[in-house]
Structure formats: C-alpha cells, structure tokens
Biopython code that builds the backbone (N, CA, C, O; Angstrom):
import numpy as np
from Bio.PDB.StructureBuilder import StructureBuilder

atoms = [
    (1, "UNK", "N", (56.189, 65.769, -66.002)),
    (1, "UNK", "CA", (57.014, 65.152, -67.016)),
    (1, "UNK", "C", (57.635, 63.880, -66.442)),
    (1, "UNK", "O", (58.177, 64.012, -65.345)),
    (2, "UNK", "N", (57.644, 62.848, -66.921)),
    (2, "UNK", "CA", (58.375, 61.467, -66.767)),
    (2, "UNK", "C", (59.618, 61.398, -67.057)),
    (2, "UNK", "O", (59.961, 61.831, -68.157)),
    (3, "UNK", "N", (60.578, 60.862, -66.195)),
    (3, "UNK", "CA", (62.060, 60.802, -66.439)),
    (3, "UNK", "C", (61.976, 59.294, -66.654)),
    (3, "UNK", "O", (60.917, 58.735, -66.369)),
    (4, "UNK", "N", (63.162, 58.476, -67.209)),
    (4, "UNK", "CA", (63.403, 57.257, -67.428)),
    (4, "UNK", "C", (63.327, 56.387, -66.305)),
    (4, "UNK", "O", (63.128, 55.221, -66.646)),
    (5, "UNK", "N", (63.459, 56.644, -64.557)),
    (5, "UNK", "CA", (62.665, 55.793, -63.850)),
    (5, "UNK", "C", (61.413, 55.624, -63.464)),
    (5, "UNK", "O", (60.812, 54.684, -62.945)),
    (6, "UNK", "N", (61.090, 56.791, -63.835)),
    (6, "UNK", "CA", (59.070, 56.301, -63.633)),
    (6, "UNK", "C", (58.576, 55.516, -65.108)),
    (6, "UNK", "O", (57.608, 54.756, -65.066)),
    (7, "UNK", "N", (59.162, 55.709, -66.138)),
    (7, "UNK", "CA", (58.998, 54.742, -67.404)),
    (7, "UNK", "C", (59.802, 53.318, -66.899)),
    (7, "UNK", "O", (59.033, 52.376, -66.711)),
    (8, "UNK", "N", (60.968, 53.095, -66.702)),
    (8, "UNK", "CA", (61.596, 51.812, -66.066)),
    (8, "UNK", "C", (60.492, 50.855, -64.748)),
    (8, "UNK", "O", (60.266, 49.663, -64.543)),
    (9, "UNK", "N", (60.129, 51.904, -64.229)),
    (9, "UNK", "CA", (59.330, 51.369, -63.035)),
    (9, "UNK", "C", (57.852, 51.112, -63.603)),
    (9, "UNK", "O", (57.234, 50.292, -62.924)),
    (10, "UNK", "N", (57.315, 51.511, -64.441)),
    (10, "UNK", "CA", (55.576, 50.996, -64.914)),
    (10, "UNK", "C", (56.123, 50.197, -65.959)),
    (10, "UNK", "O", (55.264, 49.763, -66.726)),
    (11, "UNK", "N", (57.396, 49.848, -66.238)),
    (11, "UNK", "CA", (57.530, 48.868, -67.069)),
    (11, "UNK", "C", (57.512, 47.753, -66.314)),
    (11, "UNK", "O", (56.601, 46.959, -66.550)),
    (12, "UNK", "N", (58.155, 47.534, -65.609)),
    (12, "UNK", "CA", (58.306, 46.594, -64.514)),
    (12, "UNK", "C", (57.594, 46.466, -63.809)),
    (12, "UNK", "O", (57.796, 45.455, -63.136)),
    (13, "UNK", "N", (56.252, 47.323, -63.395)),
    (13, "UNK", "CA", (55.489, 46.857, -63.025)),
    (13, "UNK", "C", (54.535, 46.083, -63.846)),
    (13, "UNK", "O", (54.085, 44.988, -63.509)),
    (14, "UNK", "N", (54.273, 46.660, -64.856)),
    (14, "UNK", "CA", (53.503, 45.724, -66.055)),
    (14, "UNK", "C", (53.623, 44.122, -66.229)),
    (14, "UNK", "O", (52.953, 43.101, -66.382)),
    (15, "UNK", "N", (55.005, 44.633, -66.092)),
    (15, "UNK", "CA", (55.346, 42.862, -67.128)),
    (15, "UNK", "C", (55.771, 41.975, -65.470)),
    (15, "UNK", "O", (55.996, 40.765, -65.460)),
    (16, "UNK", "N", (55.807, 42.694, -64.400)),
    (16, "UNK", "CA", (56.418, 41.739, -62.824)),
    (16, "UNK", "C", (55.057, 41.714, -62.426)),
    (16, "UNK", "O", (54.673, 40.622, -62.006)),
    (17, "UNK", "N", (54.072, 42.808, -62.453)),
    (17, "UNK", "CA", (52.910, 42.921, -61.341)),
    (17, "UNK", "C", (52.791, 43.954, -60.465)),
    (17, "UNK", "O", (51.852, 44.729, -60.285)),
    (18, "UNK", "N", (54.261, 43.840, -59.742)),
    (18, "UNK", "CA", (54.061, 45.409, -58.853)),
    (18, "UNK", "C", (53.642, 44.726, -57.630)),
    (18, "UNK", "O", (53.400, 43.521, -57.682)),
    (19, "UNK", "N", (53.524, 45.421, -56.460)),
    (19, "UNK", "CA", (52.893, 44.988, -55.204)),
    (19, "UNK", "C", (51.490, 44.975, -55.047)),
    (19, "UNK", "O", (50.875, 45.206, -56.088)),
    (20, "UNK", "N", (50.867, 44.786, -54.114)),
    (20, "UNK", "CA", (49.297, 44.635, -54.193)),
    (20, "UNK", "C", (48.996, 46.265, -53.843)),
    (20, "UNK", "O", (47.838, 46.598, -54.094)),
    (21, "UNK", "N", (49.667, 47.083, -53.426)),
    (21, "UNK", "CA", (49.692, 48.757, -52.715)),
    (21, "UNK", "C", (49.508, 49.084, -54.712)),
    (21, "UNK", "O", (48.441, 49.188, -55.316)),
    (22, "UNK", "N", (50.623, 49.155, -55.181)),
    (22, "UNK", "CA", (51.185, 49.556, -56.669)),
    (22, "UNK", "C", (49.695, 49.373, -57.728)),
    (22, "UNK", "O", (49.331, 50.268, -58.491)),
    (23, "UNK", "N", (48.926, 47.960, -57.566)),
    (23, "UNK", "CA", (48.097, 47.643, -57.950)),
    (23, "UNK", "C", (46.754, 48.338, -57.778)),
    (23, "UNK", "O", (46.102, 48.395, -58.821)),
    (24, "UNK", "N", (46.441, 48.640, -57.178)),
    (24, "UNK", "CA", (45.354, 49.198, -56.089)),
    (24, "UNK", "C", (45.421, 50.328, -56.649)),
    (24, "UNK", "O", (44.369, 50.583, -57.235)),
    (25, "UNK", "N", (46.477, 51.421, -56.764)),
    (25, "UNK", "CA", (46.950, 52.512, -57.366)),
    (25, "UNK", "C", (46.504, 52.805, -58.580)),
    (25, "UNK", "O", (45.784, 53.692, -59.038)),
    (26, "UNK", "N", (47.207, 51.664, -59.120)),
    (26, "UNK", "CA", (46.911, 51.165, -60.849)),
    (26, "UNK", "C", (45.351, 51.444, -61.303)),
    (26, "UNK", "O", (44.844, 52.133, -62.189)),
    (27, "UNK", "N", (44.988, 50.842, -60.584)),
    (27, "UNK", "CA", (43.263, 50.361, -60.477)),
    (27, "UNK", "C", (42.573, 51.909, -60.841)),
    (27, "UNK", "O", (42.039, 52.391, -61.840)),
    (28, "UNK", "N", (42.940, 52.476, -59.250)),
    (28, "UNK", "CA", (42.126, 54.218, -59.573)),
    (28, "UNK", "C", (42.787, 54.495, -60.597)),
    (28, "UNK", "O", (42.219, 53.958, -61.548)),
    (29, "UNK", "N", (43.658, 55.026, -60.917)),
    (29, "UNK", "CA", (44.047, 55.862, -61.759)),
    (29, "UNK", "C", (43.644, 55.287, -63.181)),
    (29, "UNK", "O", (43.339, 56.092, -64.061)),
    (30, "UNK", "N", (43.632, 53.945, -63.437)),
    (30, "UNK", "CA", (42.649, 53.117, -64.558)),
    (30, "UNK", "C", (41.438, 53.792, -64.854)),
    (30, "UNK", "O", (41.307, 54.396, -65.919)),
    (31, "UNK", "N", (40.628, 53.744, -64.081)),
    (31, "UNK", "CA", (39.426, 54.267, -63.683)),
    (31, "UNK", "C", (39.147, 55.659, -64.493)),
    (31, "UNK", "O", (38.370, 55.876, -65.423)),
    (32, "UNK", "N", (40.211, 56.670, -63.694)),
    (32, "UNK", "CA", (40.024, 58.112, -64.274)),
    (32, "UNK", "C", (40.708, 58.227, -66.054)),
    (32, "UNK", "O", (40.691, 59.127, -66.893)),
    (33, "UNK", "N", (41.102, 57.228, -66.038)),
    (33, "UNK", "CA", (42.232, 57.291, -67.301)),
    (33, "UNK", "C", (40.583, 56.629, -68.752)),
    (33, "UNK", "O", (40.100, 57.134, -69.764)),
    (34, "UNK", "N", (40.382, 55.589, -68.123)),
    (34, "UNK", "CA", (39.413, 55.151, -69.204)),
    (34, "UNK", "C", (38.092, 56.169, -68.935)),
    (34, "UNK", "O", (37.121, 55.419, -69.036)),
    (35, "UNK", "N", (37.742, 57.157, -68.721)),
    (35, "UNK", "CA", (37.039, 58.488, -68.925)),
    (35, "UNK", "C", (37.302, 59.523, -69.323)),
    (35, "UNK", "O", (36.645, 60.559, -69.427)),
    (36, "UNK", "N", (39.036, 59.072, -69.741)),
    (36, "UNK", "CA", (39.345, 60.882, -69.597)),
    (36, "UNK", "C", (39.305, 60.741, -71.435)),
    (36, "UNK", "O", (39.476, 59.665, -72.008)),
    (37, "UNK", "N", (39.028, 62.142, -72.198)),
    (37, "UNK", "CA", (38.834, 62.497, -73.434)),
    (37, "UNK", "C", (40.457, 62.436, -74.195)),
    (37, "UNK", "O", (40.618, 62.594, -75.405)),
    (38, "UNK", "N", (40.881, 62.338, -73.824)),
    (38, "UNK", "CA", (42.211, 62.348, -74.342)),
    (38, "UNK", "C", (43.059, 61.245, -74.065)),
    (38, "UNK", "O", (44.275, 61.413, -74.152)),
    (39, "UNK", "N", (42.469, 59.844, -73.657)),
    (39, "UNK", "CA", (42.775, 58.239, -74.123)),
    (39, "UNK", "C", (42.367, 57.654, -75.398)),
    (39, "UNK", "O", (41.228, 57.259, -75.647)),
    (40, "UNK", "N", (43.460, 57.620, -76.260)),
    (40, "UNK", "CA", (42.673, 57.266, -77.469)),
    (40, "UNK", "C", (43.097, 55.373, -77.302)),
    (40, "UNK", "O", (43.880, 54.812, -76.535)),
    (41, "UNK", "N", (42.241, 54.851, -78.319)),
    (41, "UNK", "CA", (42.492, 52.967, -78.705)),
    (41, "UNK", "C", (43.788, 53.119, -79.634)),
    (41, "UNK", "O", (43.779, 53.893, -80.590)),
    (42, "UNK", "N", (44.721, 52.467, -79.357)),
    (42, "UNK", "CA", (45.499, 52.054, -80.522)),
    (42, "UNK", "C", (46.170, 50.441, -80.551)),
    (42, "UNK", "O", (45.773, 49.685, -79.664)),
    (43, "UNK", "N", (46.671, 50.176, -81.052)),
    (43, "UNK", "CA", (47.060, 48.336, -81.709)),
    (43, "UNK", "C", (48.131, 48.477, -80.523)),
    (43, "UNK", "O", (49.297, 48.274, -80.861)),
    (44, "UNK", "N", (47.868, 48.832, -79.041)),
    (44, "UNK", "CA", (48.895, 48.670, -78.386)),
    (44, "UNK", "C", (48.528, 46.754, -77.749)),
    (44, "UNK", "O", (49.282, 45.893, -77.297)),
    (45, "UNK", "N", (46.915, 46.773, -78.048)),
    (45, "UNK", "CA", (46.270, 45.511, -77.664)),
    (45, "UNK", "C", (47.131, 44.313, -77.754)),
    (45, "UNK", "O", (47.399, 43.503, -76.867)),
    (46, "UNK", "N", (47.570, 44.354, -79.169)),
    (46, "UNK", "CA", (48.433, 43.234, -79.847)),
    (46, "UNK", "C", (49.448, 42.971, -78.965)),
    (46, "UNK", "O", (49.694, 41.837, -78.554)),
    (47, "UNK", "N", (50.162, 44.139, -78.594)),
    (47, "UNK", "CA", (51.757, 43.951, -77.887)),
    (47, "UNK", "C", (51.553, 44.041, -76.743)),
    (47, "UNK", "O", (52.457, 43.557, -76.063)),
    (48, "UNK", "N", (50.446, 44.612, -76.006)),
    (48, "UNK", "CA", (50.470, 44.827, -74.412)),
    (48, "UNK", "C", (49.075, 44.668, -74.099)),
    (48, "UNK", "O", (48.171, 45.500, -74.035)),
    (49, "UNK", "N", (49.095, 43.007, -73.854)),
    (49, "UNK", "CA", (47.569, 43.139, -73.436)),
    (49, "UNK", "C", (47.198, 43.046, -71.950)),
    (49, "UNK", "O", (47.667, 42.043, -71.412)),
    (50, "UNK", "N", (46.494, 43.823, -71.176)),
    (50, "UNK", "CA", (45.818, 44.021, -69.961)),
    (50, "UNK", "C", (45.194, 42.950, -69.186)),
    (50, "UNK", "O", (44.000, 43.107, -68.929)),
    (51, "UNK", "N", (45.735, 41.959, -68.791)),
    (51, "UNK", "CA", (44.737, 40.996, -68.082)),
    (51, "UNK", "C", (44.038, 41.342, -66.890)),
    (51, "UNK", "O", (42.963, 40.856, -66.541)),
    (52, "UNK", "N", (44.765, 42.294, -66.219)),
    (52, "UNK", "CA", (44.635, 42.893, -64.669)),
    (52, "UNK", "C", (43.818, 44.195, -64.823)),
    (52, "UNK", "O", (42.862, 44.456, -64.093)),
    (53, "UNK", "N", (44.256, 45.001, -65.828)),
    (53, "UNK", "CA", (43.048, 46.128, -65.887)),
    (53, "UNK", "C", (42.870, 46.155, -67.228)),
    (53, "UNK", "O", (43.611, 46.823, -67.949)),
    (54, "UNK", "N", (41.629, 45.261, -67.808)),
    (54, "UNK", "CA", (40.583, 45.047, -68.837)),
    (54, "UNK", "C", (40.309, 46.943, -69.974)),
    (54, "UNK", "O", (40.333, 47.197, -71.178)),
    (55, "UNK", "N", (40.136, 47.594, -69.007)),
    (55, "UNK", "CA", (39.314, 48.910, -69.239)),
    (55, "UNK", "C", (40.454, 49.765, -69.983)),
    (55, "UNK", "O", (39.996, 50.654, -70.701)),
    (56, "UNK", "N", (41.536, 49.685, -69.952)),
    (56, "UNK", "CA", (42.146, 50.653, -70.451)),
    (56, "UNK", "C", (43.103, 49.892, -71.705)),
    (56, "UNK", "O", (43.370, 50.403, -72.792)),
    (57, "UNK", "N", (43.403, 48.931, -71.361)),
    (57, "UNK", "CA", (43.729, 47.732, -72.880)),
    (57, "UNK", "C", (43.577, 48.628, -73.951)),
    (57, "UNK", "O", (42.539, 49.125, -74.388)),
    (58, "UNK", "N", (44.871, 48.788, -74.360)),
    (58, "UNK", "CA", (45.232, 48.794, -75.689)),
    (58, "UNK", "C", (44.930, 50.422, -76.257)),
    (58, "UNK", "O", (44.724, 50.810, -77.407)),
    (59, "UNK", "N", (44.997, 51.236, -74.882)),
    (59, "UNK", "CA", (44.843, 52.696, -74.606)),
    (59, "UNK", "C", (46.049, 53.165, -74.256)),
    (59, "UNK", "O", (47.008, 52.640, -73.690)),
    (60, "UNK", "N", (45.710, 54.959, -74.970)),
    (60, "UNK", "CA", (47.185, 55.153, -74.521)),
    (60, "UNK", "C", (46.939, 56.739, -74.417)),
    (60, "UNK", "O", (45.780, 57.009, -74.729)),
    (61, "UNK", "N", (47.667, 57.803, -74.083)),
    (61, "UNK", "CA", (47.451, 59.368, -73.577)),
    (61, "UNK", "C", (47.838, 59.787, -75.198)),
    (61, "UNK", "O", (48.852, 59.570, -75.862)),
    (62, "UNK", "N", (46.946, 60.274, -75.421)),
    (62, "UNK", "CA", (47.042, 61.207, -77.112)),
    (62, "UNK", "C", (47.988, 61.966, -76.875)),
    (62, "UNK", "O", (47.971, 62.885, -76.056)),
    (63, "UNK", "N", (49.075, 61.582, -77.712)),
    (63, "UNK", "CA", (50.028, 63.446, -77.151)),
    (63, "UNK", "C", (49.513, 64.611, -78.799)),
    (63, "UNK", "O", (50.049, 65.708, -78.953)),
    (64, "UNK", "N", (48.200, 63.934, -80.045)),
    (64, "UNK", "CA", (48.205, 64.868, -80.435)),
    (64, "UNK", "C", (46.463, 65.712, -79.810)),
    (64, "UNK", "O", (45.826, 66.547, -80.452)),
    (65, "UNK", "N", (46.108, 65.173, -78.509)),
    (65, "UNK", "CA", (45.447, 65.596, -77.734)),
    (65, "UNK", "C", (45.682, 66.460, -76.738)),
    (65, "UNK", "O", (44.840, 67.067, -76.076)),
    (66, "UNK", "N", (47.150, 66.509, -76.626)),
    (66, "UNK", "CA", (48.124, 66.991, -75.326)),
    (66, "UNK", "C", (48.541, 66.059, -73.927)),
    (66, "UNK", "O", (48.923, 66.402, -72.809)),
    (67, "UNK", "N", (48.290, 64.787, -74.515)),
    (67, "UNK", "CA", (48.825, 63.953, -73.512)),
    (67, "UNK", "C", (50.390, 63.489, -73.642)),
    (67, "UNK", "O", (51.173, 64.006, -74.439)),
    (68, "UNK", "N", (50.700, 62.504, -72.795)),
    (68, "UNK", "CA", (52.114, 62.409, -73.191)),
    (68, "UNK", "C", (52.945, 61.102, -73.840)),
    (68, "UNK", "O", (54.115, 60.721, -73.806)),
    (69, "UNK", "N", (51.630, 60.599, -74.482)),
    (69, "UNK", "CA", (51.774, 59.058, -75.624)),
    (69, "UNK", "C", (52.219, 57.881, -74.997)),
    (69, "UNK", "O", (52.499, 56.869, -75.640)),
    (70, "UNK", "N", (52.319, 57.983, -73.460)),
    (70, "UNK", "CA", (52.279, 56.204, -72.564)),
    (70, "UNK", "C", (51.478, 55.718, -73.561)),
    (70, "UNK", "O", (50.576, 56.228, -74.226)),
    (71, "UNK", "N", (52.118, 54.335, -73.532)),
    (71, "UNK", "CA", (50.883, 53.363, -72.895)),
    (71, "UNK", "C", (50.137, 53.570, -71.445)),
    (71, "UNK", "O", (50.835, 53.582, -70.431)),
    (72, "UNK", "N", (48.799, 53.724, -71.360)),
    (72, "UNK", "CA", (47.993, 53.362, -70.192)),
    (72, "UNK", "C", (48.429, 52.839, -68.826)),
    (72, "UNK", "O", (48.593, 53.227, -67.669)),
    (73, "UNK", "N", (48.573, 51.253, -69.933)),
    (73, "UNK", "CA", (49.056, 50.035, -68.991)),
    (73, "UNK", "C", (50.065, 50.177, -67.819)),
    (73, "UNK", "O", (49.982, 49.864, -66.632)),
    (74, "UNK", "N", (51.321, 50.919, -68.763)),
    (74, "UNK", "CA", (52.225, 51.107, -67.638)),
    (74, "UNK", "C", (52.348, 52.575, -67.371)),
    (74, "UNK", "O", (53.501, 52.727, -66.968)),
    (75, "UNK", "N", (51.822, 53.572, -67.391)),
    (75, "UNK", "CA", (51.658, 54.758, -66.947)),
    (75, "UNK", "C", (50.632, 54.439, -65.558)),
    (75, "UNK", "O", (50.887, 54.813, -64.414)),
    (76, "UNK", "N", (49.664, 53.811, -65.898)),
    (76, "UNK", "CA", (48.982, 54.098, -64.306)),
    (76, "UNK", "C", (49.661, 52.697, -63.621)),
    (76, "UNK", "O", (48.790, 51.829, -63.566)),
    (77, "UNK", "N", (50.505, 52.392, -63.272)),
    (77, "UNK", "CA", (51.303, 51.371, -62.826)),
    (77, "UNK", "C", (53.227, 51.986, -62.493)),
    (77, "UNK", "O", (54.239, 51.351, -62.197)),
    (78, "UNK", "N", (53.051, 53.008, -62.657)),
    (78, "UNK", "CA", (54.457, 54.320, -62.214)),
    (78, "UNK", "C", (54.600, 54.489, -60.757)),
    (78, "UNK", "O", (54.995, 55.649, -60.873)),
    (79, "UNK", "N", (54.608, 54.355, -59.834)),
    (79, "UNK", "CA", (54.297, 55.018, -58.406)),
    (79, "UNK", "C", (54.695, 56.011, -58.846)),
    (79, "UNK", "O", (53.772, 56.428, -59.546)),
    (80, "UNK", "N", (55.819, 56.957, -58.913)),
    (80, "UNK", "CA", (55.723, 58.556, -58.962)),
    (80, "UNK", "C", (55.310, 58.819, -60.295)),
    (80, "UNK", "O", (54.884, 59.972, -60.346)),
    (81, "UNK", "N", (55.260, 58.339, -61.221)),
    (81, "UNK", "CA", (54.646, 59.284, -62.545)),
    (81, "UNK", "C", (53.298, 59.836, -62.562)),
    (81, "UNK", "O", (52.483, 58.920, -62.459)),
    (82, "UNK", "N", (52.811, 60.856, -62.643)),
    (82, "UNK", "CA", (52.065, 61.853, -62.335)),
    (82, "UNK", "C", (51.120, 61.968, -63.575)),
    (82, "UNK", "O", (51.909, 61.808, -64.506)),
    (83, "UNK", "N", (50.013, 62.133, -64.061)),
    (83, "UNK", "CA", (48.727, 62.602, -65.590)),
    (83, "UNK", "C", (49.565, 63.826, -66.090)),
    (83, "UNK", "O", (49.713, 64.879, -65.469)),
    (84, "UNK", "N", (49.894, 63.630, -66.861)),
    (84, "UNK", "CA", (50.545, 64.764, -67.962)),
    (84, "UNK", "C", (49.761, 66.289, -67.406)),
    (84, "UNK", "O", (50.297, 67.305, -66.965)),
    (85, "UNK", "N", (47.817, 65.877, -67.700)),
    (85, "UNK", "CA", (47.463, 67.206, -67.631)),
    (85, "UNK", "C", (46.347, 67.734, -66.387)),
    (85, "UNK", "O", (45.406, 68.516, -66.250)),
    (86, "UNK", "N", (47.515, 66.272, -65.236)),
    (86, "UNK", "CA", (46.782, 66.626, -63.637)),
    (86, "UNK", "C", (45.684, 65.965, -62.969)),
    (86, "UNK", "O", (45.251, 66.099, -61.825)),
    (87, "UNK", "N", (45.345, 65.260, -63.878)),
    (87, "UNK", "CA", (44.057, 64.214, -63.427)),
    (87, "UNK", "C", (44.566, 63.362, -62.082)),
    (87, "UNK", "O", (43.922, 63.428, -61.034)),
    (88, "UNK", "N", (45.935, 62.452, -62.220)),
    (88, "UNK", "CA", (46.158, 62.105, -60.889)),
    (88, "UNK", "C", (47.392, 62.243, -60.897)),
    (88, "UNK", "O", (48.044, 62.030, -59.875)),
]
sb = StructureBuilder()
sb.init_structure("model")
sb.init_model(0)
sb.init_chain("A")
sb.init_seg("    ")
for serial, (resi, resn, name, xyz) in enumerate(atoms, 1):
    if name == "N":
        sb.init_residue(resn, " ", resi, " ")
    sb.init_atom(name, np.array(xyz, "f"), 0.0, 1.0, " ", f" {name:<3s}", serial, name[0])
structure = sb.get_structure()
C-alpha cells in the first residue's frame, strides 16, 4: 500500500527527473509494468506525457483489475513504492 510520501516522491520524480540510480529503476519496473495484464490506456497521455519512458505513456494500474489506479509514470519512479500485486 502507498502512503502520501511514496505518491509525493514519484511525483517529484516525474515532473524533477529523479537521479540517474531513480531512473534506471524507473526503466525496469517500466518494462514489467507495460506487460503486466492489469495496465490499462487511459487519457492520462493528455496530462502526463512520458518523454523518458515512451512504453507505459498514458498507462495506469486498473484498480477495477485489482491494481491500485497510479499513474504508471510516477508509480515506477517511487523508490519505496512497491506493485500493488508484487510484480516489483
């Protein structure tokens, strides 16, 4: 479960960048996130678009899939926020 600093912190990493360690992070967990069955597309494109990781743009964790309705973008960009259902 995510408390308000792992949401504060992939916010800030989103919109600052994050370190090149934070990034790198970002990257894998991108990776497993744009495969996993329970990333759906939504119009997050419009408001949060991905220049740095292309693949998951405008994706987000289904929570009526059982995910926990991030955005993508700044969920795999959390250092401690954790996959709702364990992936990373």
């Amino acid at each position: 479960m995510s408390n308000a600093k792992d949401i504060i912190n992939g916010w800030s990493n989103y919109f600052f960048g994050g370190d090149e360690a934070t990034m790198e992070l970002a990257k894998k967990r991108a990776d497993i996130c744009a495969e996993c069955p329970i990333a759906s597309y939504g119009l997050h494109t419009a408001i949060l678009p991905d220049m740095a990781i292309k693949k998951i743009q405008g994706h987000y964790c289904d929570e009526s899939k059982g995910g926990c309705g991030c955005p993508l973008s700044t969920a795999v960009r959390s250092k401690d926020y954790h996959c709702i259902v364990g992936k990373w």
